[in-house]
PDB file of N, CA, C and O in Angstrom:
ATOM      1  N   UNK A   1      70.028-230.296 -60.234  1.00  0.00           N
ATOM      2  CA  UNK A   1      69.571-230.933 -61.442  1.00  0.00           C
ATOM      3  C   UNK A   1      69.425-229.864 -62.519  1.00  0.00           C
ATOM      4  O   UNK A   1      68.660-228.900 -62.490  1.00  0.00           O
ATOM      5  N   UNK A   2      70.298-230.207 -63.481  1.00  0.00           N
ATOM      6  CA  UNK A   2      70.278-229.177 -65.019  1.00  0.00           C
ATOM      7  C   UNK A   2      68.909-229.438 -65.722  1.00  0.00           C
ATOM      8  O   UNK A   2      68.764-230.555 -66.217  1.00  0.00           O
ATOM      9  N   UNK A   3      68.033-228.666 -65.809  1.00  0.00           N
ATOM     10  CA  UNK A   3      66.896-228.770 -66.780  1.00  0.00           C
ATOM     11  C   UNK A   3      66.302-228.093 -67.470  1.00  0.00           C
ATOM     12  O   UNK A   3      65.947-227.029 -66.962  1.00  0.00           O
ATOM     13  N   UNK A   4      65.862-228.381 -69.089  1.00  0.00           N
ATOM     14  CA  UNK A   4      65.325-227.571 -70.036  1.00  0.00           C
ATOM     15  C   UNK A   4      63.666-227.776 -70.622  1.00  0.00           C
ATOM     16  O   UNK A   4      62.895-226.845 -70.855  1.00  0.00           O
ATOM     17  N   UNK A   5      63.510-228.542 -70.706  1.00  0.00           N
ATOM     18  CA  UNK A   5      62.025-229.048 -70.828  1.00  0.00           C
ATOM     19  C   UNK A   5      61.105-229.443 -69.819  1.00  0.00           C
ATOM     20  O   UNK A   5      61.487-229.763 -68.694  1.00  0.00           O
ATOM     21  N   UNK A   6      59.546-229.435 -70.270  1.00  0.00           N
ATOM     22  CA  UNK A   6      58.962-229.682 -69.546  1.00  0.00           C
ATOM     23  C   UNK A   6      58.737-230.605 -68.667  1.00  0.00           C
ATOM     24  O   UNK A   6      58.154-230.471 -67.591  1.00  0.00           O
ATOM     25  N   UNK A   7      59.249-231.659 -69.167  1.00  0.00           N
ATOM     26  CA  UNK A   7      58.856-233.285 -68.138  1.00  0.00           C
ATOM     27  C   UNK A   7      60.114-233.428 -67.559  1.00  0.00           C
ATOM     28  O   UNK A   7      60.171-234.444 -66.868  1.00  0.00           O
ATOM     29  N   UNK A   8      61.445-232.587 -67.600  1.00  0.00           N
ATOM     30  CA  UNK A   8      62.546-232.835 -66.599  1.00  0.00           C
ATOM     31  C   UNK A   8      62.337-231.060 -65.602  1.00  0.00           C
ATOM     32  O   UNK A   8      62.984-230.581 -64.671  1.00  0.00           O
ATOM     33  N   UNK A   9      61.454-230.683 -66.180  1.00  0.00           N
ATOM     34  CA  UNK A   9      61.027-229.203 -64.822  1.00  0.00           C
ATOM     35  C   UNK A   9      60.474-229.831 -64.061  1.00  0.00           C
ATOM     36  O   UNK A   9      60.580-229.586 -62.860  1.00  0.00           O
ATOM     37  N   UNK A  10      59.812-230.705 -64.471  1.00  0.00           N
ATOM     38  CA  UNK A  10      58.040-231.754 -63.694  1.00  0.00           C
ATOM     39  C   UNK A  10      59.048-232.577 -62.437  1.00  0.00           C
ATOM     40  O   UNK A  10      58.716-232.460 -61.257  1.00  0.00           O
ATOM     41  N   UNK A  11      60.293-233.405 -62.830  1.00  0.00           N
ATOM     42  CA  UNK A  11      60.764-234.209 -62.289  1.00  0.00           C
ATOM     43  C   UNK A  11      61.809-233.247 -61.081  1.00  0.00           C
ATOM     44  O   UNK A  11      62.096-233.611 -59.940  1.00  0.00           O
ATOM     45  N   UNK A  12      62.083-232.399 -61.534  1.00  0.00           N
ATOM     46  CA  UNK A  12      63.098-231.320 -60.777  1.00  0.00           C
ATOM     47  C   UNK A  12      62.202-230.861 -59.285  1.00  0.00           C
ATOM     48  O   UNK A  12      62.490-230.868 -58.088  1.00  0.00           O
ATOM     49  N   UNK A  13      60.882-230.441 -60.154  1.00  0.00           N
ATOM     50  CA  UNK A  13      59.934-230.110 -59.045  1.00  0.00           C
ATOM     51  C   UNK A  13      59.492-231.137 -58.004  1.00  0.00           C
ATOM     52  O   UNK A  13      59.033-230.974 -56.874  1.00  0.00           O
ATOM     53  N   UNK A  14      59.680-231.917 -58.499  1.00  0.00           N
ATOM     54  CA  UNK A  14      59.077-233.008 -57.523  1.00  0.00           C
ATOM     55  C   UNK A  14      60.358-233.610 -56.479  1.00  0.00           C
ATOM     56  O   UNK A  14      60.227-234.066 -55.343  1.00  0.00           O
ATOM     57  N   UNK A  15      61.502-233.455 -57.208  1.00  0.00           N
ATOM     58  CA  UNK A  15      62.848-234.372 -56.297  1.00  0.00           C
ATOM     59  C   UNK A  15      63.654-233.507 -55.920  1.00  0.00           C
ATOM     60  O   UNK A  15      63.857-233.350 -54.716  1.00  0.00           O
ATOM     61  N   UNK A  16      64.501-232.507 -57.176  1.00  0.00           N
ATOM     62  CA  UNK A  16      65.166-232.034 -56.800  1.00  0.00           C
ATOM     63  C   UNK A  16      65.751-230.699 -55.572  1.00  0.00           C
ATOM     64  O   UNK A  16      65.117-229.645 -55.598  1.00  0.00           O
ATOM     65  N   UNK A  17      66.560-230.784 -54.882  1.00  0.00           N
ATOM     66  CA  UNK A  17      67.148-229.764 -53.922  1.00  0.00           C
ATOM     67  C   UNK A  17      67.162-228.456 -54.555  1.00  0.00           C
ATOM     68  O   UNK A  17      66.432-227.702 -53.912  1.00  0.00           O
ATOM     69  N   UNK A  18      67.780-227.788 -55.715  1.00  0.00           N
ATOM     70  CA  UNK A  18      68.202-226.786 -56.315  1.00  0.00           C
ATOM     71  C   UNK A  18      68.076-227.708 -57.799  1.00  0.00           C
ATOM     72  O   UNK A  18      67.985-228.912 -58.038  1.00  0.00           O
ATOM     73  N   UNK A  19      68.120-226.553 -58.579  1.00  0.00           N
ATOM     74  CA  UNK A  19      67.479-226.721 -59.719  1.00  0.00           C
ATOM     75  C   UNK A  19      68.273-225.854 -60.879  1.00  0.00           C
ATOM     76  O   UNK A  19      68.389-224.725 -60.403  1.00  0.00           O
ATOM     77  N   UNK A  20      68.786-225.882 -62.005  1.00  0.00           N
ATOM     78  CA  UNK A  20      69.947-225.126 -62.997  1.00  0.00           C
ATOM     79  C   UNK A  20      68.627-225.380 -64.200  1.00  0.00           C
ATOM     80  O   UNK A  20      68.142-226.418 -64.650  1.00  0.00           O
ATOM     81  N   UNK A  21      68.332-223.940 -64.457  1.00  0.00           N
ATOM     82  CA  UNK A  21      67.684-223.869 -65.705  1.00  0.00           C
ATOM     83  C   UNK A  21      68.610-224.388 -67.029  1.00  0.00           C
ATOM     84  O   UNK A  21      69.772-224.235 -66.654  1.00  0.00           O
ATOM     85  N   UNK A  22      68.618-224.788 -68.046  1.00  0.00           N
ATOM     86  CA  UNK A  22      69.414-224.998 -69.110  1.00  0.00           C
ATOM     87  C   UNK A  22      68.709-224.538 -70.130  1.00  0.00           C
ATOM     88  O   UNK A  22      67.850-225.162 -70.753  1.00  0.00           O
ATOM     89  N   UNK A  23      69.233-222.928 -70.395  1.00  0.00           N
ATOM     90  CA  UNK A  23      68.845-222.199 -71.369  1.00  0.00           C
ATOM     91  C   UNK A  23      70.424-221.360 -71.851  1.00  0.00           C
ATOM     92  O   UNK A  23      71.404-221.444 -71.111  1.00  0.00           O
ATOM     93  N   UNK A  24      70.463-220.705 -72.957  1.00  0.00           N
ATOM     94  CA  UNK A  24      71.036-220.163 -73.761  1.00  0.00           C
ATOM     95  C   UNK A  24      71.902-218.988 -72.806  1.00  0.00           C
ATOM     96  O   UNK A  24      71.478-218.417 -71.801  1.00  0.00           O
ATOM     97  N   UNK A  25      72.563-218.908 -73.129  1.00  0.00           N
ATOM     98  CA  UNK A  25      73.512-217.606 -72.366  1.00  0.00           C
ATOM     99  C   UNK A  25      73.320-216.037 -72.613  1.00  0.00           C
ATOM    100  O   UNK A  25      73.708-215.061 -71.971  1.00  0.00           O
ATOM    101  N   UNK A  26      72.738-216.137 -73.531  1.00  0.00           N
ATOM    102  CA  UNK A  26      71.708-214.507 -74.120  1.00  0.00           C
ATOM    103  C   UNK A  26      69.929-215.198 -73.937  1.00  0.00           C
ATOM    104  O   UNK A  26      69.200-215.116 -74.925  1.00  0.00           O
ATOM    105  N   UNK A  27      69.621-215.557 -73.205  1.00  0.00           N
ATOM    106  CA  UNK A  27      68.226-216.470 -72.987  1.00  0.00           C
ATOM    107  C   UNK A  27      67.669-215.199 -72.041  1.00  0.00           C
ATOM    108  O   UNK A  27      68.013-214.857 -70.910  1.00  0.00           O
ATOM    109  N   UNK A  28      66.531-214.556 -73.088  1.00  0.00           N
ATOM    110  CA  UNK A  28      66.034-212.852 -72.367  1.00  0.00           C
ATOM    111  C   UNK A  28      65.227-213.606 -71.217  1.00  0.00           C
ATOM    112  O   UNK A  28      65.150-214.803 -70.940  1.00  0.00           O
ATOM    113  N   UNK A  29      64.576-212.315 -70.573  1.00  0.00           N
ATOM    114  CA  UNK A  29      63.554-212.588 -69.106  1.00  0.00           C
ATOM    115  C   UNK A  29      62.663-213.199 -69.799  1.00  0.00           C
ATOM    116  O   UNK A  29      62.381-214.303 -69.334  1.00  0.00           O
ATOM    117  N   UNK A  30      61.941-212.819 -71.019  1.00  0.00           N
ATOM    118  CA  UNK A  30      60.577-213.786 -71.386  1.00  0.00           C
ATOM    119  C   UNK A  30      60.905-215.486 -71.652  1.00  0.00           C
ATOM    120  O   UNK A  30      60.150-216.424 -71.396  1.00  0.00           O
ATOM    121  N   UNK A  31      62.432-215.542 -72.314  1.00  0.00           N
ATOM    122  CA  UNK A  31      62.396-216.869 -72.520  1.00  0.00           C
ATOM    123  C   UNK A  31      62.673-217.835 -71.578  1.00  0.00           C
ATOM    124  O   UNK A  31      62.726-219.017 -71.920  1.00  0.00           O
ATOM    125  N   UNK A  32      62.966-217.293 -69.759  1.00  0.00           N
ATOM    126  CA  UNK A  32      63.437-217.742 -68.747  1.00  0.00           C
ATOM    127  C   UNK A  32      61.703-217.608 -68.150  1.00  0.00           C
ATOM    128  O   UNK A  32      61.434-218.366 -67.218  1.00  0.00           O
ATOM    129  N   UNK A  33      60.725-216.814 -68.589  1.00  0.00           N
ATOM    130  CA  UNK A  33      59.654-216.700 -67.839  1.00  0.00           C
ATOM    131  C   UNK A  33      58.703-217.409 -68.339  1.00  0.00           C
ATOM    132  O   UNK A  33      57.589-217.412 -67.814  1.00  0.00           O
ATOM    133  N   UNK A  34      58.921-217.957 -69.177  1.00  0.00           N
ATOM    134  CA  UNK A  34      58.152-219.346 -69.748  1.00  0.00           C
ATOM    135  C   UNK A  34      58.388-220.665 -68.515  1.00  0.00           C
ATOM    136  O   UNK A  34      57.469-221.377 -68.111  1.00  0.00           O
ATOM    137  N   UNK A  35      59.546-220.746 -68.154  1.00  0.00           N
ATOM    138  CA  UNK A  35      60.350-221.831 -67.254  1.00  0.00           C
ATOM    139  C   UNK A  35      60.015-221.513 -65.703  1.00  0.00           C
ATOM    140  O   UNK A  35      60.221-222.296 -64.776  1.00  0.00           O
ATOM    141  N   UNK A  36      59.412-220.101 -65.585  1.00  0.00           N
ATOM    142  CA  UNK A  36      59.723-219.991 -64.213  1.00  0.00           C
ATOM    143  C   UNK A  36      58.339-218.821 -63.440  1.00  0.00           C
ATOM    144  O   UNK A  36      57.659-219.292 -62.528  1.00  0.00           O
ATOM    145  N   UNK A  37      58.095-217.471 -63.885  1.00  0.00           N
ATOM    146  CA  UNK A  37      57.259-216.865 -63.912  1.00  0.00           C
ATOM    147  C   UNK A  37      57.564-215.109 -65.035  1.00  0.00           C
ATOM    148  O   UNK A  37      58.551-214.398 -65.228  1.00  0.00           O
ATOM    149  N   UNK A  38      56.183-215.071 -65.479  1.00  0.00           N
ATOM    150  CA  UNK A  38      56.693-213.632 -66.490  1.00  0.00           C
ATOM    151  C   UNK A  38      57.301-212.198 -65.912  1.00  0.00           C
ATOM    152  O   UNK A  38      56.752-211.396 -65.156  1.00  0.00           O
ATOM    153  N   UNK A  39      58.361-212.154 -66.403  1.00  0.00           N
ATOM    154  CA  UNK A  39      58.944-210.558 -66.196  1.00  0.00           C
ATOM    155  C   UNK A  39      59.207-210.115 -67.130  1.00  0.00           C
ATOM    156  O   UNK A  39      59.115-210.759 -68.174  1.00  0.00           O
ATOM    157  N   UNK A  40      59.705-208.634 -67.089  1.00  0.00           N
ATOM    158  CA  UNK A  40      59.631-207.990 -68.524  1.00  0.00           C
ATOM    159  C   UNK A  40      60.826-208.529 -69.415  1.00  0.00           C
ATOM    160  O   UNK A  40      60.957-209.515 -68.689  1.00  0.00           O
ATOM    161  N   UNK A  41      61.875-208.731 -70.437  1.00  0.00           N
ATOM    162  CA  UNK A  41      62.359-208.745 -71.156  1.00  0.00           C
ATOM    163  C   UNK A  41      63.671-208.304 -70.846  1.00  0.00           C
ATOM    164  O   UNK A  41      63.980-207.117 -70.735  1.00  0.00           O
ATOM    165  N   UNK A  42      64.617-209.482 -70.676  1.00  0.00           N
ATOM    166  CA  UNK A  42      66.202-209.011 -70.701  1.00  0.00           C
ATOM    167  C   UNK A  42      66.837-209.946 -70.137  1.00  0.00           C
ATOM    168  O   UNK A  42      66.374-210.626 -69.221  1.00  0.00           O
ATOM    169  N   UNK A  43      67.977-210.073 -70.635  1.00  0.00           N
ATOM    170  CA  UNK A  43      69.147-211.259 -70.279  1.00  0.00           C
ATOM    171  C   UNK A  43      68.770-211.839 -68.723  1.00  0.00           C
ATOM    172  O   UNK A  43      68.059-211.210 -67.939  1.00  0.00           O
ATOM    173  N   UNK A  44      69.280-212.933 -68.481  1.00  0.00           N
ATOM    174  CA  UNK A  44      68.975-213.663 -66.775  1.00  0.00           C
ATOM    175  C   UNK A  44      69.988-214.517 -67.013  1.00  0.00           C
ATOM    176  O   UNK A  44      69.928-215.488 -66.259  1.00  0.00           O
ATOM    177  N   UNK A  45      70.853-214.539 -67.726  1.00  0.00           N
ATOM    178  CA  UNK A  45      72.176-215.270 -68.165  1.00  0.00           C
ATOM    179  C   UNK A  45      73.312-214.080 -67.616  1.00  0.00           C
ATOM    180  O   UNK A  45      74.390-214.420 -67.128  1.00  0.00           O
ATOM    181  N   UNK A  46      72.807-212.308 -67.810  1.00  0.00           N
ATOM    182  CA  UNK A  46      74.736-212.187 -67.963  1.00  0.00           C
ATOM    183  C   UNK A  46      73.750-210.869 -67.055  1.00  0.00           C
ATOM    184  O   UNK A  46      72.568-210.533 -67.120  1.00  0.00           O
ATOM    185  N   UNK A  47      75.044-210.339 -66.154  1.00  0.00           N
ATOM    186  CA  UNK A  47      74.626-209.341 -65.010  1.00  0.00           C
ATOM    187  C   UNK A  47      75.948-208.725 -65.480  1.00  0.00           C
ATOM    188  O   UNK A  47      77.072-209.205 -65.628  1.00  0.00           O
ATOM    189  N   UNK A  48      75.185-206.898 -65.759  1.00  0.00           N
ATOM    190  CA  UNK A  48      76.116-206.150 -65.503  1.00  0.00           C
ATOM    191  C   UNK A  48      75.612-204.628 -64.506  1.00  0.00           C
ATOM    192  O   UNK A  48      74.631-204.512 -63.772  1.00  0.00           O
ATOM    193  N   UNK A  49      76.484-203.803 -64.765  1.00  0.00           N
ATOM    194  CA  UNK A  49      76.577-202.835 -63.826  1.00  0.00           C
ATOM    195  C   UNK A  49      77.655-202.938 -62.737  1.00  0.00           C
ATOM    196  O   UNK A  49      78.654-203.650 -62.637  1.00  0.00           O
ATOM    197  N   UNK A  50      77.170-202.080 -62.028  1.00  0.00           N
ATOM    198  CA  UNK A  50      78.202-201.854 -60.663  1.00  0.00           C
ATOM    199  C   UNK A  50      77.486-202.889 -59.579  1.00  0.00           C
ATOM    200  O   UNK A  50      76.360-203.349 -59.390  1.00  0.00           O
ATOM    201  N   UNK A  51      78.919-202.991 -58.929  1.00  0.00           N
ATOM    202  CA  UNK A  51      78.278-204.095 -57.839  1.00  0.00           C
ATOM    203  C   UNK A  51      77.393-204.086 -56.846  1.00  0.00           C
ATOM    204  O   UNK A  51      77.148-205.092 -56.180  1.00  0.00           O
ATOM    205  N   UNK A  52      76.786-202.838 -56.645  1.00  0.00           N
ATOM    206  CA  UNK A  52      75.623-202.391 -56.794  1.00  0.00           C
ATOM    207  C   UNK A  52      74.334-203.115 -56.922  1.00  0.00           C
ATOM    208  O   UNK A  52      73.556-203.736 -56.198  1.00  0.00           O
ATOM    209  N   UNK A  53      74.462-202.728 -58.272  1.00  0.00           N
ATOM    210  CA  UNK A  53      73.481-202.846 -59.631  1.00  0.00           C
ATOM    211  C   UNK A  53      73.080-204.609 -59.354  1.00  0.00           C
ATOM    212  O   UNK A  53      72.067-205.291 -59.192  1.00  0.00           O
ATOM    213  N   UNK A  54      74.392-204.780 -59.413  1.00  0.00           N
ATOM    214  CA  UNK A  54      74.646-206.419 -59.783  1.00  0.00           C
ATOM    215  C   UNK A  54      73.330-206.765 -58.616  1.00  0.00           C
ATOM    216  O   UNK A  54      72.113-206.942 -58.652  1.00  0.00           O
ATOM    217  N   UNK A  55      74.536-206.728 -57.505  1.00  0.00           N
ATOM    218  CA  UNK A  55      73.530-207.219 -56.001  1.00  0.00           C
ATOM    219  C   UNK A  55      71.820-207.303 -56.197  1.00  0.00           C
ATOM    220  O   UNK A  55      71.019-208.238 -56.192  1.00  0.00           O
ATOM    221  N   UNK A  56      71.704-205.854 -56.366  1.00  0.00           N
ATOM    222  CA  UNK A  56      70.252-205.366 -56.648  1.00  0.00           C
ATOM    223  C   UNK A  56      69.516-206.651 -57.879  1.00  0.00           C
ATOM    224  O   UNK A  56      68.658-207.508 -57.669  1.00  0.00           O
ATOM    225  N   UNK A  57      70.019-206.428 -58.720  1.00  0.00           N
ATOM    226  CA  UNK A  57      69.480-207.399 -59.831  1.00  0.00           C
ATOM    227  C   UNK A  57      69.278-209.147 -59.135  1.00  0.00           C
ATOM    228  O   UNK A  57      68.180-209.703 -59.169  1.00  0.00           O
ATOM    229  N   UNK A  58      70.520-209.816 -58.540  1.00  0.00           N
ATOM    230  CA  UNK A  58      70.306-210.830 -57.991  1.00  0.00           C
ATOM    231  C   UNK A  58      68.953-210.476 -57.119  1.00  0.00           C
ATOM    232  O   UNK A  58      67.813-210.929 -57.215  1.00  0.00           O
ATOM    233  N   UNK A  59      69.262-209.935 -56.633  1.00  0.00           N
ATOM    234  CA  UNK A  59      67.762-210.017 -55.027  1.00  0.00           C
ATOM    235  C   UNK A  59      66.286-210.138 -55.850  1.00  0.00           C
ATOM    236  O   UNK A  59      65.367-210.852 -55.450  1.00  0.00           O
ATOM    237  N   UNK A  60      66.250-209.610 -56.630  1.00  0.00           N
ATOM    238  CA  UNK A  60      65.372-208.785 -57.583  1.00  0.00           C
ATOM    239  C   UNK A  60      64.488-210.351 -57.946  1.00  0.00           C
ATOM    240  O   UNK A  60      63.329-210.734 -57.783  1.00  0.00           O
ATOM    241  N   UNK A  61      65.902-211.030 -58.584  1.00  0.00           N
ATOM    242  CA  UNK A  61      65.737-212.589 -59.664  1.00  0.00           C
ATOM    243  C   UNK A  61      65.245-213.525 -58.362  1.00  0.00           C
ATOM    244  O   UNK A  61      64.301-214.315 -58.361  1.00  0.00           O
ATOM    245  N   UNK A  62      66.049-213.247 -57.378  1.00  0.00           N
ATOM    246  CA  UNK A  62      65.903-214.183 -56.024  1.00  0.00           C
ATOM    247  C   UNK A  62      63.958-213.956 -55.749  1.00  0.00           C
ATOM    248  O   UNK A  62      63.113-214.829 -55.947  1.00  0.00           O
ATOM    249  N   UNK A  63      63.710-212.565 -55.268  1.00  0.00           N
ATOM    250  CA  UNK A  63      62.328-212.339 -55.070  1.00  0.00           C
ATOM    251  C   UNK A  63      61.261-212.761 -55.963  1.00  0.00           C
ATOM    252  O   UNK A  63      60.200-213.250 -55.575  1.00  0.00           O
ATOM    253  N   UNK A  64      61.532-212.587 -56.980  1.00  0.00           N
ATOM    254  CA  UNK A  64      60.502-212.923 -58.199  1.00  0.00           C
ATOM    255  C   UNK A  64      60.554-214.025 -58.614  1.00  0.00           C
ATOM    256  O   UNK A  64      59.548-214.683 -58.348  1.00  0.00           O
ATOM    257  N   UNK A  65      61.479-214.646 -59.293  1.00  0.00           N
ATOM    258  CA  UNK A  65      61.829-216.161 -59.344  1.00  0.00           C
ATOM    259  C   UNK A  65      61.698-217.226 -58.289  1.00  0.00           C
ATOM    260  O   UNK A  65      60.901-218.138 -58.068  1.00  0.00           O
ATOM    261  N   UNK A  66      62.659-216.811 -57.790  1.00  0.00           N
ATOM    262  CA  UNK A  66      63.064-217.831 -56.621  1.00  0.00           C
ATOM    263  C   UNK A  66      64.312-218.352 -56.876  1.00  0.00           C
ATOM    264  O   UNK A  66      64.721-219.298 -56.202  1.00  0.00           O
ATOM    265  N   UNK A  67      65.119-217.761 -57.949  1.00  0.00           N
ATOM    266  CA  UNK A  67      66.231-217.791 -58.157  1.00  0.00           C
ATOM    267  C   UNK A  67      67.596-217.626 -57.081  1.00  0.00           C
ATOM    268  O   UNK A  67      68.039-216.507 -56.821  1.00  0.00           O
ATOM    269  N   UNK A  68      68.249-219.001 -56.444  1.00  0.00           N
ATOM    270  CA  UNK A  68      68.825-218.225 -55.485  1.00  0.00           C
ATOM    271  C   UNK A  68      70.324-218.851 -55.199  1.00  0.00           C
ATOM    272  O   UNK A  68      70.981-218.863 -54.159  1.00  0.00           O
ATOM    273  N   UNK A  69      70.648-219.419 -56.646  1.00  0.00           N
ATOM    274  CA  UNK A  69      72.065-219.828 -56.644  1.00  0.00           C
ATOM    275  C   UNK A  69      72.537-219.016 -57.819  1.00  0.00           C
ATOM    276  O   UNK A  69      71.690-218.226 -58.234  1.00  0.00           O
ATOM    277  N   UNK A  70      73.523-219.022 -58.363  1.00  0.00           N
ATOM    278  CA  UNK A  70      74.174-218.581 -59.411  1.00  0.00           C
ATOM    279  C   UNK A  70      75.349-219.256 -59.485  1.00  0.00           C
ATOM    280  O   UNK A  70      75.669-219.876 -58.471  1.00  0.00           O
ATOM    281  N   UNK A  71      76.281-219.308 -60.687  1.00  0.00           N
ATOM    282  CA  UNK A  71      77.501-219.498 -61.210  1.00  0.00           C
ATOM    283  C   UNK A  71      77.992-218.284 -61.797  1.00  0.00           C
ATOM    284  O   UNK A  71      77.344-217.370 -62.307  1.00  0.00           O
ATOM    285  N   UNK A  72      79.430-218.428 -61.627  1.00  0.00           N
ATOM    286  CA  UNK A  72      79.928-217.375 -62.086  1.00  0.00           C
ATOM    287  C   UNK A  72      81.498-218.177 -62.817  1.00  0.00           C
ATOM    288  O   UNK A  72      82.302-218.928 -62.265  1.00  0.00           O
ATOM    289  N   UNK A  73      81.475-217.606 -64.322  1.00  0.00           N
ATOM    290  CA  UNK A  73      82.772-218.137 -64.354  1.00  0.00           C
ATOM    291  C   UNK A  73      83.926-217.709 -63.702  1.00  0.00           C
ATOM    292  O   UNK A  73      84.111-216.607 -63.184  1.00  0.00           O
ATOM    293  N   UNK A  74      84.881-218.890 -63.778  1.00  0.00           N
ATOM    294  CA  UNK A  74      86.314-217.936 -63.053  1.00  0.00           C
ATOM    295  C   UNK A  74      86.924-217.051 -63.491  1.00  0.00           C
ATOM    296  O   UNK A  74      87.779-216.555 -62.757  1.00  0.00           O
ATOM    297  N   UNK A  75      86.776-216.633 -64.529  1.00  0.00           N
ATOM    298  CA  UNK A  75      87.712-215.545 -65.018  1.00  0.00           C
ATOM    299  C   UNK A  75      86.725-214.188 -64.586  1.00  0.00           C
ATOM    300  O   UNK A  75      87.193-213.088 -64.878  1.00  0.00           O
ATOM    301  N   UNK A  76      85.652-214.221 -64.041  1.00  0.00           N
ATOM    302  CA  UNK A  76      85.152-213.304 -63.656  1.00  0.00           C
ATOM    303  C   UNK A  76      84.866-213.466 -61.680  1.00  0.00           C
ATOM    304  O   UNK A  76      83.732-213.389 -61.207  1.00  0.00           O
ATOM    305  N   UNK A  77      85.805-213.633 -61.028  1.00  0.00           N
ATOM    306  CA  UNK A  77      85.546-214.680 -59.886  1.00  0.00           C
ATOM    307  C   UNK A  77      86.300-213.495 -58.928  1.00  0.00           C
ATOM    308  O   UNK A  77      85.718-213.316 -57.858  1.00  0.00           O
ATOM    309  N   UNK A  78      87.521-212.649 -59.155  1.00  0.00           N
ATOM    310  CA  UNK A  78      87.572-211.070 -58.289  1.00  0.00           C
ATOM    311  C   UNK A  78      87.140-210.505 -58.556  1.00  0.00           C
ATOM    312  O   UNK A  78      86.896-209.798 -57.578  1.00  0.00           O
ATOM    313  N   UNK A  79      86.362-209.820 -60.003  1.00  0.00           N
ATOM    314  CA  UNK A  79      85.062-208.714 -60.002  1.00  0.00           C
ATOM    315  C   UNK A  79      84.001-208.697 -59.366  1.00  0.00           C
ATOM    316  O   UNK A  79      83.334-207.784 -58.879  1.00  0.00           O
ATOM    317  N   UNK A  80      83.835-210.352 -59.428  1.00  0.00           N
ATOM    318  CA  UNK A  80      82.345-210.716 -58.919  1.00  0.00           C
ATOM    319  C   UNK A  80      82.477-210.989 -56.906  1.00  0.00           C
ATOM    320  O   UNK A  80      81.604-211.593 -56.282  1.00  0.00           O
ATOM    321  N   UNK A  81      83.505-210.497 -56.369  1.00  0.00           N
ATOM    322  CA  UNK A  81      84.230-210.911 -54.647  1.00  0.00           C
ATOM    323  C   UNK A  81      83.018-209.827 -54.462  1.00  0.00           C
ATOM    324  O   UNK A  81      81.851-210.219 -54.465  1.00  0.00           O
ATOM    325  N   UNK A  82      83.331-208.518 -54.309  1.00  0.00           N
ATOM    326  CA  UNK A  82      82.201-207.346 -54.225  1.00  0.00           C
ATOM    327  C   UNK A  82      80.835-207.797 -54.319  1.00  0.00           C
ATOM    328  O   UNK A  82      80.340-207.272 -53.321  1.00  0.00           O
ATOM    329  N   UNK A  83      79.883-208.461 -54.910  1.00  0.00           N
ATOM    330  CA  UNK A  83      78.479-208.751 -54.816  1.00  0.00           C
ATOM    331  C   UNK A  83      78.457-209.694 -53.849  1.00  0.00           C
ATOM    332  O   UNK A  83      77.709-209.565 -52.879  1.00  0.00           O
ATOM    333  N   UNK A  84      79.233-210.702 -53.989  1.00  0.00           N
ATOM    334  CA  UNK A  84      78.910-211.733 -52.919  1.00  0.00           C
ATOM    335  C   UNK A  84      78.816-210.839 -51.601  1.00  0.00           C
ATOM    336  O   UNK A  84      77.770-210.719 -50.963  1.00  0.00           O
ATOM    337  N   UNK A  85      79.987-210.243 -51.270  1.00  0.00           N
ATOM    338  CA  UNK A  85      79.564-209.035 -49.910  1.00  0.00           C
ATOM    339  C   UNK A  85      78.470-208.516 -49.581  1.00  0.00           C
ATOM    340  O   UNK A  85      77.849-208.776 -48.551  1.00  0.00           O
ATOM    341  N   UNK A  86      78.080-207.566 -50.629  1.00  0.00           N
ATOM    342  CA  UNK A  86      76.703-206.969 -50.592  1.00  0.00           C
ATOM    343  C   UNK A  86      75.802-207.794 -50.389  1.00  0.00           C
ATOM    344  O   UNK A  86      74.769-207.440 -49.821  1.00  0.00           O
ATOM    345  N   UNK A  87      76.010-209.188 -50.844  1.00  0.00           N
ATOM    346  CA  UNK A  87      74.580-210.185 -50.686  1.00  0.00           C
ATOM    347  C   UNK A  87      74.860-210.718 -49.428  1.00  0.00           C
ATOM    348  O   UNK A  87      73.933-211.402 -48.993  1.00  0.00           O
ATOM    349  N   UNK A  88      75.819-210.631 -48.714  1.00  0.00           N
ATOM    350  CA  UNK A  88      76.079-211.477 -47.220  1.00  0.00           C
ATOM    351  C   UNK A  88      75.191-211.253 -46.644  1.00  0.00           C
ATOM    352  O   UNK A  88      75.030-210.050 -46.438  1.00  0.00           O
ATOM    353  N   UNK A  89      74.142-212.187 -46.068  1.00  0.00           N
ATOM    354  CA  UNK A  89      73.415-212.286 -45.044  1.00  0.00           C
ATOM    355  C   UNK A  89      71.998-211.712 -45.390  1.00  0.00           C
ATOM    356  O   UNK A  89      71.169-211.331 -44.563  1.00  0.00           O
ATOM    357  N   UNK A  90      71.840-211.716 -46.971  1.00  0.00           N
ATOM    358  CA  UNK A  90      70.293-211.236 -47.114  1.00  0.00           C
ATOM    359  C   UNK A  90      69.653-212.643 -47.580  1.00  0.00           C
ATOM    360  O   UNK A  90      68.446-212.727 -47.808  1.00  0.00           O
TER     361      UNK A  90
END
């Protein structure tokens, strides 16, 4: 369930399986920590670094959030083969 406001977070929480924030694609950590819990300040829309980095950052969003699906567009879908690895089985 895609949701941006408060009374479809309310309804998400209560029914839904998995849950798709619907915020902005430059939408920093504070404006995602209004929706979810406070962290410091920075994109939760776009992951960069090394795949590495990347991995690390997912686990990071996964632990603190509870963030634990993602999308990735396709045109970024063999850069992004490498993280899915690193994340196998955590």
């Amino acid at each position: 369930m895609a949701v941006g406001g408060p009374r479809a977070r309310a309804v998400a929480a209560a029914k839904a399986d998995i849950v798709a924030l619907a915020v902005g694609p430059l939408a920093s950590r504070e404006e995602v920590a209004r929706l979810t819990a406070g962290i410091a300040r920075e994109s939760l829309m776009i992951l960069r670094g090394s795949p590495r980095e990347m991995a690390d950052e997912l686990q990071r969003r996964r632990d603190s959030l509870g963030i634990s699906y993602v999308s990735v567009n396709a045109a970024f879908m063999e850069a992004f083969a490498p993280v899915v690895e690193l994340l196998a089985g955590r």
